[in-house]
C-alpha positions in Angstrom: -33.4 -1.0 -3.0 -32.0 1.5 -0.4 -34.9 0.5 2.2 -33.9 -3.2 1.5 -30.3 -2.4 2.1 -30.9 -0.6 5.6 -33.1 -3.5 6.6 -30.6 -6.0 5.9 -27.8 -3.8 7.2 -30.0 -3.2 10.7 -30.8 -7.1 10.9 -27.2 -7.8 10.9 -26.8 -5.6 14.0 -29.3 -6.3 15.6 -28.4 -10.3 15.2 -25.1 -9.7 16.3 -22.6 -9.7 13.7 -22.4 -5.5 14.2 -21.2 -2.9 11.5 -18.0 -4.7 11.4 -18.2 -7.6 9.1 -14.3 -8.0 8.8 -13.7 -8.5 12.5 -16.9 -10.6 12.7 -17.0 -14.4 12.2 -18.1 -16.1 14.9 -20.2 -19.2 14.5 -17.7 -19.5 11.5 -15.5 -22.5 13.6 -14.5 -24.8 11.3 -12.9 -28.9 12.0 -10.8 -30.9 10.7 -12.8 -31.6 8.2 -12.4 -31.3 4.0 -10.7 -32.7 1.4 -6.9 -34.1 1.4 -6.2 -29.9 0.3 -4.8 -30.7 -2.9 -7.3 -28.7 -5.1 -10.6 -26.4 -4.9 -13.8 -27.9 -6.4 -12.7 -31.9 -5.9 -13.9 -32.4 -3.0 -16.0 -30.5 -0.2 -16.8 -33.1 2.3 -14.9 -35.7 4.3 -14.9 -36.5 8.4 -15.5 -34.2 11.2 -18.5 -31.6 11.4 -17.2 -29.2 8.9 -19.1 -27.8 5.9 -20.6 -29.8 3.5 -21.8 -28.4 0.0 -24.7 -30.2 -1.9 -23.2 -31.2 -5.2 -24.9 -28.4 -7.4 -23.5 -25.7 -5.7 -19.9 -27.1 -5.5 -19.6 -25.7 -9.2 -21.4 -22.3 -8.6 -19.1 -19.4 -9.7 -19.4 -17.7 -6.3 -18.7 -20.2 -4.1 -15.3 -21.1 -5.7 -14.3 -18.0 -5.8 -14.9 -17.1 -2.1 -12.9 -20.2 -1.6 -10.0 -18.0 -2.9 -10.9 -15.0 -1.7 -10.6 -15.9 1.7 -7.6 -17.4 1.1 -5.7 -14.4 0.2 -7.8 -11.3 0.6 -9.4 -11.7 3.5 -10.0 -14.9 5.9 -12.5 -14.1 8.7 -15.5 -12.2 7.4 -19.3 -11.8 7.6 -19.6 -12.2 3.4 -23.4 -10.8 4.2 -22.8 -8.4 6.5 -19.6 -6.8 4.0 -22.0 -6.8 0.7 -24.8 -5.0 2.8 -22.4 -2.4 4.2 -20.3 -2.0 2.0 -23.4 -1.2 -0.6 -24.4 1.9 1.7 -21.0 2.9 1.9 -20.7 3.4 -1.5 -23.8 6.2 -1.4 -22.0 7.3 1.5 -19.0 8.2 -0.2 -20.6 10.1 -2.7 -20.7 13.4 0.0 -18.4 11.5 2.1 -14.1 10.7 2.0 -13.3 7.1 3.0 -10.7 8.7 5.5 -13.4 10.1 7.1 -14.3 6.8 8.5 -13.2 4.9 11.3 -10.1 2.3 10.6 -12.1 -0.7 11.0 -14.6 0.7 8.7 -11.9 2.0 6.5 -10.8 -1.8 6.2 -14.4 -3.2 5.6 -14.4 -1.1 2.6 -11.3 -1.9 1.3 -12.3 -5.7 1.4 -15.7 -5.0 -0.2 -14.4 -3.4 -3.1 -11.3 -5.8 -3.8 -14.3 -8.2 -3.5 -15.8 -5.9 -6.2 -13.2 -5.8 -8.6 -12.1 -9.4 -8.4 -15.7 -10.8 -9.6 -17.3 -8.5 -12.7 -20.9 -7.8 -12.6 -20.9 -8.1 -8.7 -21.8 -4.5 -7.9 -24.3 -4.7 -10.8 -25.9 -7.9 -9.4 -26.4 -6.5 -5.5 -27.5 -3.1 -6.4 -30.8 -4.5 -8.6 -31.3 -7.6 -6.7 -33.5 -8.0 -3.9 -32.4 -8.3 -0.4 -32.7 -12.0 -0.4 -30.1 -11.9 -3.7 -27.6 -10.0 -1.5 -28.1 -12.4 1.1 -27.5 -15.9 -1.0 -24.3 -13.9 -2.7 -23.3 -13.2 0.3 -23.9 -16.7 2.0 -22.5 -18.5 -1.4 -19.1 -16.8 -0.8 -19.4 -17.3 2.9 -19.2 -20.9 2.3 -16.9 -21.0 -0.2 -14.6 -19.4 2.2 -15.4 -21.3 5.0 -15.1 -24.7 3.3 -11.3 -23.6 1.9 -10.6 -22.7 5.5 -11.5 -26.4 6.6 -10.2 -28.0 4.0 -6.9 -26.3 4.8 -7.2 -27.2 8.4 -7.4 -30.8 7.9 -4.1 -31.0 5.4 -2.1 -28.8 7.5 -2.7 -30.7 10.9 -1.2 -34.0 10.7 1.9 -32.6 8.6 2.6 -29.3 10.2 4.3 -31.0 13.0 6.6 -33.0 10.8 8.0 -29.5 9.4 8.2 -27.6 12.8 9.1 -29.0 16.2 7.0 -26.2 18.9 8.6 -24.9 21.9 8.4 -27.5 24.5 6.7 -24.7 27.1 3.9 -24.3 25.4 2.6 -28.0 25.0 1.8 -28.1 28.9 -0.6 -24.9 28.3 1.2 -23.4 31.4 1.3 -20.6 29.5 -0.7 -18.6 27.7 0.7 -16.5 24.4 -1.8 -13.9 22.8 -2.3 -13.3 19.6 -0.1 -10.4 19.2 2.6 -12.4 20.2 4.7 -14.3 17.1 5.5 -17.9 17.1 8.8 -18.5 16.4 7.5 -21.0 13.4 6.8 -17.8 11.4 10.9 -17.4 10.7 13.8 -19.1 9.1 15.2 -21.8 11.2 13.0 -20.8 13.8 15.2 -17.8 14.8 13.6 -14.6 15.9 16.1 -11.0 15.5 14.3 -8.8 17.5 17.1 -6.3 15.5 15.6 -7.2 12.3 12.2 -8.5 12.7 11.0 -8.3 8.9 13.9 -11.5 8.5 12.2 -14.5 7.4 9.2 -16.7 7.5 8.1 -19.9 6.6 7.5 -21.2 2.9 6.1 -25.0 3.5 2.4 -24.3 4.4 2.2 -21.9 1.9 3.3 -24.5 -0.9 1.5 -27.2 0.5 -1.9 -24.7 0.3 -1.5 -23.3 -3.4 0.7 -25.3 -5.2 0.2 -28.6 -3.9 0.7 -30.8 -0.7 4.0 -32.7 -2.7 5.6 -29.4 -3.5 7.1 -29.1 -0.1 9.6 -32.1 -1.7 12.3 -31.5 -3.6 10.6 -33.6 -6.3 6.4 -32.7 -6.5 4.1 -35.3 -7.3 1.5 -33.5 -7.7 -1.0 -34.9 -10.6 -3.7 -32.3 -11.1 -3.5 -28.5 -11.1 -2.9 -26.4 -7.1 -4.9 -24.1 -6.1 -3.0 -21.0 -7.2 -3.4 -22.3 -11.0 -7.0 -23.1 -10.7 -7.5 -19.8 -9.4 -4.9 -17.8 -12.3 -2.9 -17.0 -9.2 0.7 -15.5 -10.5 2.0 -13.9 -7.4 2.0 -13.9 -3.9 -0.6 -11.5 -1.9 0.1 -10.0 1.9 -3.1 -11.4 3.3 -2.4 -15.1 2.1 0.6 -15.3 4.0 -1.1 -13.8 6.9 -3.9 -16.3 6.3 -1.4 -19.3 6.0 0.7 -18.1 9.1 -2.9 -18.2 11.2 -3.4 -21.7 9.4 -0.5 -23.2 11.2 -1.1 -21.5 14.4 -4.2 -23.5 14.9 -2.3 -26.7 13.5 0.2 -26.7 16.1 -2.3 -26.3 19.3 -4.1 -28.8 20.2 -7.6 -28.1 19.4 -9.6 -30.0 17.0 -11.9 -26.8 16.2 -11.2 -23.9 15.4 -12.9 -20.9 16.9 -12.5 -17.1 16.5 -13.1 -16.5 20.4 -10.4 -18.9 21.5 -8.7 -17.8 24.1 -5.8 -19.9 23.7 -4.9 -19.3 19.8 -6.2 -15.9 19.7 -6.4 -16.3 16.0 -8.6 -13.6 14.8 -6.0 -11.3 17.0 -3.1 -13.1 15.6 -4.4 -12.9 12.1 -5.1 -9.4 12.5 -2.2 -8.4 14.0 0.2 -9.4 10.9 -2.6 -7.4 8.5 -2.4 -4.2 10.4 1.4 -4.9 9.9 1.6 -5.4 6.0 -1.5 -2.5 5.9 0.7 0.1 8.1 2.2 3.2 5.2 5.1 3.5 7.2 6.6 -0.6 6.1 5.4 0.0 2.8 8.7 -0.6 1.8 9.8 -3.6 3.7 6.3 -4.9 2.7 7.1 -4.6 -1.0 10.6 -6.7 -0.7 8.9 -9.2 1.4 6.4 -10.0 -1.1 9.1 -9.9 -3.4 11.4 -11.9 -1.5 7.7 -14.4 -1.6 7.5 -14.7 -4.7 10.9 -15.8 -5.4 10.0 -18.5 -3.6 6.6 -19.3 -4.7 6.0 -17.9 -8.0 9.9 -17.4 -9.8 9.3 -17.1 -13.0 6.6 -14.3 -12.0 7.0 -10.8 -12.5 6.2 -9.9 -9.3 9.4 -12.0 -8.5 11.7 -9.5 -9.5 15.7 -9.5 -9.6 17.7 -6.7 -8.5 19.6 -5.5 -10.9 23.6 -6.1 -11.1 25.4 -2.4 -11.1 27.8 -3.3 -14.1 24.7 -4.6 -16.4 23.6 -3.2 -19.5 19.8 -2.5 -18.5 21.4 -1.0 -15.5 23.4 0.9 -17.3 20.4 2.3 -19.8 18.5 3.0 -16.6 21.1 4.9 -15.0 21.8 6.9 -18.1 18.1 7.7 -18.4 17.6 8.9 -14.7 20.8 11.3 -15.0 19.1 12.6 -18.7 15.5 13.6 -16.6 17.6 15.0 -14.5 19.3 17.3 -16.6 16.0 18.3 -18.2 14.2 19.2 -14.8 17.2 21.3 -13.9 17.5 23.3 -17.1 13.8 23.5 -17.0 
């Protein structure tokens, strides 16, 4: 199984898609194309040259669940490519320390095992299946992925624009704005505090993705089950708002196709750029009360939505008394 591994691993270089299988997806451009983006599994096909699933696979286990996957782990990604790596990593690691590897590398891994632990029986399945079973997993959540990604495209275009007027400089293209550089649609009221950076970001796309388009009202209308239910999604994860924030990027230019090596959206920079933020130790904490700060939005009756607690209230109160009681015991012993 090794020597299929290697193979498959070499092939992948040698066709272009590299070691890196996070920072690789070209050929992946998706349309405006996909369903109306009110559910996963409904509806896979629709105008436009995007990616259409024969009807027995739009139920296969893998596929839906790379549709959410890429949502909110990771959005642009060589599914093959990962598994194959990611497989030889794992032997690697055995004589080897992940921090031993290069940050890119680093990265890949982390993807393929939250890949790993969010599907049971995966690792079992690639490690005694042949090549050509690591290859249709991998293509299976490849398309899953990429199909989500269009879908999402098509819903956000037309209404993106009704939420968010863009700064009139940039509709003549006179200038060009690189990826690492934030629109000011990702905060509140379109304000930008280069003081306080971490302040705000937008909430409509996000509801309109995994709740439902009709939860940006006041009143949804939504008559089937959003993605995040279909899914069990209870809370809020780094990479989907990184993934929505790149979504309405490309809604608010004016290409019809989306393409990793645009020069003009410099998504896959963009994209990246806000995961190296939410991935960086040092904002661990800001990180933790923007998610927080998310989920109160999203998700409020969630746990992962949770309240400060008022000085003069009794938990606080037990709480504080506890802290001051370990701390008499660690002194005394």
């Amino acid at each position: 199984m090794r020597q299929d591994i290697e193979k498959l691993a070499n092939a992948s270089t040698s066709s272009g898609s590299g070691r890196n299988s996070v920072g690789d997806s070209r050929g992946d451009d998706w349309s405006n194309s996909g369903s109306d983006g009110g559910s996963d599994g409904r509806s896979d096909s629709g105008s436009g040259g995007g990616i259409r699933l024969p009807n027995e696979l739009k139920s296969d286990p893998l596929l839906l669940h790379g549709r959410h996957f890429g949502r909110t782990v990771f959005a642009l990604c060589n599914y093959p490519s990962l598994l194959t790596n990611g497989i030889l990593q794992l032997e690697q690691l055995e004589e080897a320390s992940i921090e031993d590897f290069p940050a890119e590398e680093r990265r890949e891994h982390f993807v393929f095992e939250k890949l790993l632990d969010s599907y049971p029986g995966l690792l079992e399945r690639l490690r005694e299946g042949s090549e050509e079973e690591v290859l249709h997993v991998g293509e299976l959540i490849g398309k899953g992925a990429s199909a989500a990604r269009g879908e999402d495209t098509k819903s956000l275009k037309p209404v993106v624009i009704d939420w968010i007027v863009p700064v009139g400089e940039l509709q003549s293209g006179e200038i060009a704005v690189s990826g690492d550089q934030w629109p000011r649609f990702l905060y509140t009221n379109e304000a930008y505090d280069p003081d306080d950076p971490w302040n705000g970001l937008l909430i409509n796309a996000y509801r309109h993705v995994f709740t439902s388009p009709s939860s940006v009202e006041r009143e949804p209308k939504a008559t089937r089950a959003g993605n995040s239910r279909l899914h069990g999604m209870t809370s809020v994860t780094a990479p989907s708002v990184a993934y929505i924030a790149m979504q309405v990027q490309f809604a608010l230019s004016s290409s019809s196709v989306f393409s990793c090596t645009d020069t003009v959206t410099d998504s896959e920079t963009f994209y990246h750029s806000i995961l190296d933020l939410f991935e960086d130790p040092d904002e661990r904490g800001e990180v933790t009360d923007f998610l927080v700060w998310w989920n109160r939005q999203i998700f409020p009756t969630s746990t992962a939505a949770k309240r400060t607690l008022k000085a003069n209230s009794a938990l606080s109160k037990i709480c504080q008394k506890r802290a001051a009681l370990k701390d008499s015991n660690d002194s005394t012993s």
